[in-house]
Every structure is written in C-alpha cells, then in structure tokens.
Steps between C-alpha positions, in 0.01 A plus 500: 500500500338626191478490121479747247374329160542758197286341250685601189249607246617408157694859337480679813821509612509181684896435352625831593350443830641167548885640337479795795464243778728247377762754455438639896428179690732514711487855572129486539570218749619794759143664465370164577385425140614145369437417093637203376499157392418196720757257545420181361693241253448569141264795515579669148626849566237765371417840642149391511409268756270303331518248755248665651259481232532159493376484859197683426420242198577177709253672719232485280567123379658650167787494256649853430426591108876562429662228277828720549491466878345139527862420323706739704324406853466107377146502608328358174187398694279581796678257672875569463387902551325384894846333589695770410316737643492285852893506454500887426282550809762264705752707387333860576395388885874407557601818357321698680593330832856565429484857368166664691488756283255834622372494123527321173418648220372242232474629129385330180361545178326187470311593808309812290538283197280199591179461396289685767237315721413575875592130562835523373559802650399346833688177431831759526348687811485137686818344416711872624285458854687236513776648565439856556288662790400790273478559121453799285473531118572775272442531133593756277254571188598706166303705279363234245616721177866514610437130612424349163808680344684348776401207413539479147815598534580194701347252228683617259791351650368189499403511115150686478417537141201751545520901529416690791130565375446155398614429849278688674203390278572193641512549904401864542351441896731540823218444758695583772149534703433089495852439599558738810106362612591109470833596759259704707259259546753275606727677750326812526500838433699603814762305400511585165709820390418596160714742305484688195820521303453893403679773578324697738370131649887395597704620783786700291316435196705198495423146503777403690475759789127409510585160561758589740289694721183231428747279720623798729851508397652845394685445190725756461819302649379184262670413142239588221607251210384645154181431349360197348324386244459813289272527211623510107523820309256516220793410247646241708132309571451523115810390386471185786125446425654437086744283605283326672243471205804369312562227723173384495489482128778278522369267754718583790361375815804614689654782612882466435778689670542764207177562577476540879847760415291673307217553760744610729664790249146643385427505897818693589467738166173594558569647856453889507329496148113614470273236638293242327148602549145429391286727210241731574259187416644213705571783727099533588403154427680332807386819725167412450502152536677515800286823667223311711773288676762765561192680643366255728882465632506899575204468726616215653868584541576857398155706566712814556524455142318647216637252248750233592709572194425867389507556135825656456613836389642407124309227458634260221625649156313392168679154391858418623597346218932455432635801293762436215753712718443265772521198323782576302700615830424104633608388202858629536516456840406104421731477218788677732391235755522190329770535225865440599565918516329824433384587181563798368394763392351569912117473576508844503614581143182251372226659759580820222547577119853367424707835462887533308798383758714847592809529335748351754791724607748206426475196257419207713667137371210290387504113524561298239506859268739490159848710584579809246676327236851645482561674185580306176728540212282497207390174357707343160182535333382837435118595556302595187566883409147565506438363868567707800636312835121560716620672820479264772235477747511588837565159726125440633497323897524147497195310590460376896558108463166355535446374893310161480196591702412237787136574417329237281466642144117553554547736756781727298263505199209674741796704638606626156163572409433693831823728410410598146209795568756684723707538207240607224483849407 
C-alpha cells in the first residue's frame, strides 16, 4: 500500500488540484487511485486535509501556528493537538483495513504552507510509515513574479490595504531552493518529484494533466471542474484594494457579508480580462532576488535546464496601472450588480461620448409622461393683444424613477465620480 503526499505549495494550484480529484474519486477509484477524507466523528469538511499537518506538528512536540484551525480542529494546545492526532491515526489504520486501497493520494496546502524545517518534514515522513509501506512527495513550484501577484491578489480579499509594489517591497523572496532542500534532506531526493508549473515543464501544458500523469492516471475520461482562485483584473484589485483602505479608515475589523459578495463579483468579472501584472521595476527586482536559489534548484533538479524559469518572450509592460475605460466599465457593472435593476443608459453607451438617441420609427408611451391636452375653447379672459400664445414644446422623456441603490452611499459617490470622464468632451 502506498501514499502519494502532494505538498500543496501556497498559489500553485494546490485547490484546482484538490477540486479535480474530489470531483473524480470515485472514478479514479477504478484506476486504483483513492482521494478522500478519513472517516472520523467531527472532522470539519475541507478539501485540504490538514489533519495531516497536524500530525507532522504533534511530531515535533508543537502547536500548529493557525489560530483559525486551532478553533476549527479544537486543538488549542500541544496537548489537545497529540490526542487528536492519536484519534485521527486510530481512525486512518481502521480505514485502511477496511478499504485496502492500491494508492491514496493525500493533498494539502498546509503541508507546502508550514514553516519549513527538515524535522518537521521528517516528523510527516514518520507518522505516514506508519501506515504506508512506501511514500512519495511531489511539489509543484511557480515562477516567483507570477507568484507574488498571485498572492496579492489573495490578500486583498482578506482586507490588504497596501498596493502591489508596496507589497512586494515588503516580501519580495520565494526561496523555493531552502524549501525543496529541508524535504530532501528528510525523505530524500528519490522520493521527491519536483515540478515546475511552466508550460513546456507540464505534461499538456496543464497543471491538471501533469498531475494526472505524476500519479499515472490518464485523464482524459476524468471531469475537469473550472479553475480556481483566479487573480483580479487591474480595475477590479484597485477598486477592492480602496474599499479596503476605506474600511480600515473606519475601523472595521471584520469582513461582513456585503463584503465577501463583493469579493466574489470582482473575482467572476475579472475572468477573461488582461491580467494583473508587475512593472518593468518590480518586474526585475524579485528576479534578482530570487536568481541564486532558482539556480541552485536547476542544478539540483532541472540541469537539462538553462534557466528554471526562462525570461519570457514579452516580458512585463511598463506599469499596469487601471485605465479610466476600465474602471468606469466596473463601475457600471457594480452599480448594475448591486442596485435593484439595470441602470440605464447601458455600460456601453458610458465606455463612449454620449451621442443623440435616433429618431424612433413610432412614439413609444413614456411612464409617468403628461398626455396631449385635448384642445380647449378659449379661456373667458382674453390674453393681452400684444402677447403671442409661445408654441408649445415638444414633450421631453420622462425621467427613469430613481432605483435605491443597495450599495452604501460611499460607494455610489466613487461610482459617480468614476463615470463622469467617459462623458467629457
């Protein structure tokens, strides 16, 4: 019986991964794959199997340094964390009695994300011997400039104030290097497939079929759920990263439901738009700082390699900064989203200079609009002689009622003010 352990790298993946095998376990049970969830009483449904992690701490005598999953897992100390684990183990053995399973495939983020160490690393190895008679590993690492738009992208849903730059000023180094050496040191390189989420790297270019053949499963019969986790649009991570900055000013330490809808919106809007990216400055900066690490991983790893991520063809454009265009399209598409009905006139009239409405072929009935007044006999009191009757106007549209937005009023002020430049001449 063995065990595949994906150690989920943070932004590489590791949900879309986890998605693809949650949405084919039972099919991949027939090529003798098995991906799931141990059973065991009041283990908190997640993707990630974090439960794992928590072996791997309780191996090393220490808490895991997650308030959020000390509260889920109810292990607020070293102690309570060692008795669960013993439980979880329990509950794995028996498992695995009943099922046998050929291979399991274990997958979690918190297994990349914890802090690296060859003892903690080997703390994991020791507790799956337990239970396994062989173990593999395989990591997936990402180019560190698309990383740290990856991840930016991800704190700004959970309220980051700070812009991209200021950002990567403040964690610019990915040492990938240190990370893949403290897991080789403690299960060995043979055991250790590293891969490099590129291109030309991946099997199909594709994360997913990489994967798939990583475990040897062909995954053209398999269900390949969409894509998770995108990255903002430069309007979108602007208009979040104000919001934000808004919040802040007014002292809120949580993040409401209006909020979290919003999230969600400026992730589906900004799918199939131009990509946030990084300037020509940033651009270089985390290269550099990065280059003697990536370098000592080719040699080690990739020496077929000249570079383990090649500069690319087109590298970055000069500043990525939101256009007006862009902005102001978000801005309708917000105000469309969160009122009680479209407004009018369509995103597409205020992305151009407002132009004359065509004559329409017919009169249309307008709401609320003032009937022709039937003709009148002349009034008992006759009009001065010198005063001609004014010839009366043509009857102008009647105004759209006024839809009260479901936006607070801050957010329909910046909305206004977005909309004006598309109008000027």
């Amino acid at each position: 019986m063995r065990a595949i352990v994906h150690i989920g790298m943070p932004k590489t993946g590791t949900t879309s991964i986890q998605a693809w095998m949650m949405e084919n376990a039972e099919a991949l049970k027939g090529a003798g794959i098995t991906y799931g969830r141990v059973p065991m009483e009041d283990l908190p449904l997640r993707y990630s199997q974090i439960e794992y992690a928590l072996a791997a701490f309780s191996g090393i005598g220490k808490p895991i340094p997650d308030d959020v999953i000390q509260r889920v897992y109810d292990v607020p100390d070293v102690e309570a964390q060692a008795a669960f684990v013993e439980r979880f183990s329990t509950a794995l053995g028996t498992w695995l009695a009943e099922e046998r399973p050929e291979t399991v495939v274990i997958s979690s983020e918190h297994i990349g994300g914890m802090r690296s160490s060859p003892e903690l690393a080997g703390a994991m190895d020791a507790f799956l011997k337990r239970h396994f008679d062989e173990v593999s590993y395989i990591i997936y690492i990402r180019r560190q400039e698309d990383f740290v738009v990856s991840r930016y992208s991800q704190r700004l849903r959970f309220g980051m104030t700070a812009t991209l730059s200021e950002s990567i000023e403040e964690q610019p180094v990915r040492n990938y290097w240190r990370i893949v050496r403290d897991w080789m040191e403690a299960v060995g390189k043979e055991r250790l497939n590293v891969r490099l989420l590129e291109p030309d790297a991946m099997v199909g270019g594709d994360l997913v079929t990489d994967f798939a053949a990583q475990i040897g499963v062909d995954p053209a019969p398999y269900i390949v759920p969409k894509r998770m986790n995108e990255s903002f649009c430069p309007a979108a991570a602007e208009f979040l990263r104000a919001h934000n900055a808004a919040r802040a000013a007014r002292g809120e330490e949580r993040i409401s439901q209006r909020t979290f809808e919003l999230v969600d919106f400026l992730g589906a809007w900004s799918a199939g738009k131009r990509r946030l990216q990084l300037n020509q400055e940033d651009w270089k900066r985390v290269r550099q700082v990065n280059a003697h690490g990536n370098a000592m991983l080719c040699q080690e790893f990739f020496p077929e390699r000249e570079m383990l991520f090649p500069r690319r063809r087109v590298p970055p454009r000069e500043g990525t900064p939101a256009t007006v265009e862009e902005m102001t399209e978000l801005a309708v598409a917000l105000a469309e989203a969160f009122s009680d009905g479209p407004l009018k006139p369509s995103s597409k009239t205020l992305l151009r200079k407002p132009e004359p409405p065509p004559e329409p072929a017919e009169p249309e009935p307008q709401p609320e609009a003032a009937p022709e007044p039937a003709p009148m006999e002349p009034p008992m009191v006759a009009a001065p002689p010198e005063e001609q009757p004014a010839p009366e106007p043509e009857p102008e549209p009647a105004p759209e009622p006024r839809r009260r937005p479901s936006l607070p009023r801050r957010i329909i002020r910046r909305l206004k003010s977005l909309r004006r430049p598309a109008h000027a001449s």
